[in-house]
C-alpha positions in Angstrom: 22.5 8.3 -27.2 24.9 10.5 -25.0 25.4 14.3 -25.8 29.0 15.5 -24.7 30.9 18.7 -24.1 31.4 19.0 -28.2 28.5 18.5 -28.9 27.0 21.4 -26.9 29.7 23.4 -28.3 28.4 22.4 -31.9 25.0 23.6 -30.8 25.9 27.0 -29.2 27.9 27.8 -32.5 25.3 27.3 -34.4 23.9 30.5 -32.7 27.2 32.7 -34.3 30.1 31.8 -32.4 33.1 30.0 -33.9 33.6 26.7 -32.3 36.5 27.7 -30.6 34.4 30.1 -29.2 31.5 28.5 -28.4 33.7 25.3 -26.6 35.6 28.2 -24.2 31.5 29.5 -23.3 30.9 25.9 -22.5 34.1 25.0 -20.5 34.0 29.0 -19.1 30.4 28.0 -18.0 31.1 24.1 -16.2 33.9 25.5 -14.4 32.2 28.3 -13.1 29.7 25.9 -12.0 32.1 23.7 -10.4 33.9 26.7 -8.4 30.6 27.3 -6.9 29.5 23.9 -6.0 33.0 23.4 -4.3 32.1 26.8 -2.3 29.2 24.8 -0.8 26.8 27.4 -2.8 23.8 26.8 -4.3 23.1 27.1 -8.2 19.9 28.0 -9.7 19.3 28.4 -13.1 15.6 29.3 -14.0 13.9 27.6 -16.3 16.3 24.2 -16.1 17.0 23.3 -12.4 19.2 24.0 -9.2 22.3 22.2 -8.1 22.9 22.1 -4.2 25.7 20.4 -2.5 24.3 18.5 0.4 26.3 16.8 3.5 25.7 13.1 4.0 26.3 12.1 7.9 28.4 8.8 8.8 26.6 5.7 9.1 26.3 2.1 9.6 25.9 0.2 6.7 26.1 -3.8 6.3 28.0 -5.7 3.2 25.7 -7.6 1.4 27.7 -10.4 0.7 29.1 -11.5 4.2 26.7 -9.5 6.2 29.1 -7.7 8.5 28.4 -4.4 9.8 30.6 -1.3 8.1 30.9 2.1 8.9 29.9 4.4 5.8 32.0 7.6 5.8 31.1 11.2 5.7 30.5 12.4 2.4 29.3 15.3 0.3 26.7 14.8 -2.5 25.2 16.7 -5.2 21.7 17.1 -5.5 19.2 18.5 -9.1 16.5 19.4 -9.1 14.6 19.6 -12.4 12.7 23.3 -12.4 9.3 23.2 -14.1 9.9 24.0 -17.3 12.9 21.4 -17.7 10.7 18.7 -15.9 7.5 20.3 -18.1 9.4 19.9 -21.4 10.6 16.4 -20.5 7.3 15.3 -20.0 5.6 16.3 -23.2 4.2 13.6 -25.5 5.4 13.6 -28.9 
């Protein structure tokens, strides 16, 4: 099962918002998010996790099929990580 955007919506509005309401929180919220992780700034949201933005240098890589050498480009990546109660709460046997 996959939850998407509406679905968190559904779930915040349960908590008194209308659903147009609660889907502007949601969008307001990623794309705040976003903003920040395109500034190259770090996220951390206590309780649930941090989101960081980490560079990835070039390197040499080799195709699997043919076995000739490639150059991998620069990138940037994000990284989670779970905070303890997220990874706590994951973890609990039911």
């Amino acid at each position: 099962m996959r939850v998407t955007k509406a679905d968190i919506a559904s779930l915040v509005a349960e908590k008194g918002l209308t659903k147009k309401q609660a889907m502007e929180a949601v969008e307001a919220t990623l794309e705040a998010i976003k903003r920040t992780l395109k500034k190259g700034e770090k996220i951390q949201l206590v309780g649930f996790g941090s989101f960081q933005v980490k560079a990835k240098r070039a390197r040499k890589g080799r195709n699997p099929q043919t076995g000739e050498e490639i150059v991998i480009s620069a990138r940037k990546v994000l990284k989670f990580k779970p905070g303890k109660a997220l990874q706590q709460a994951v973890n609990v046997s039911r």
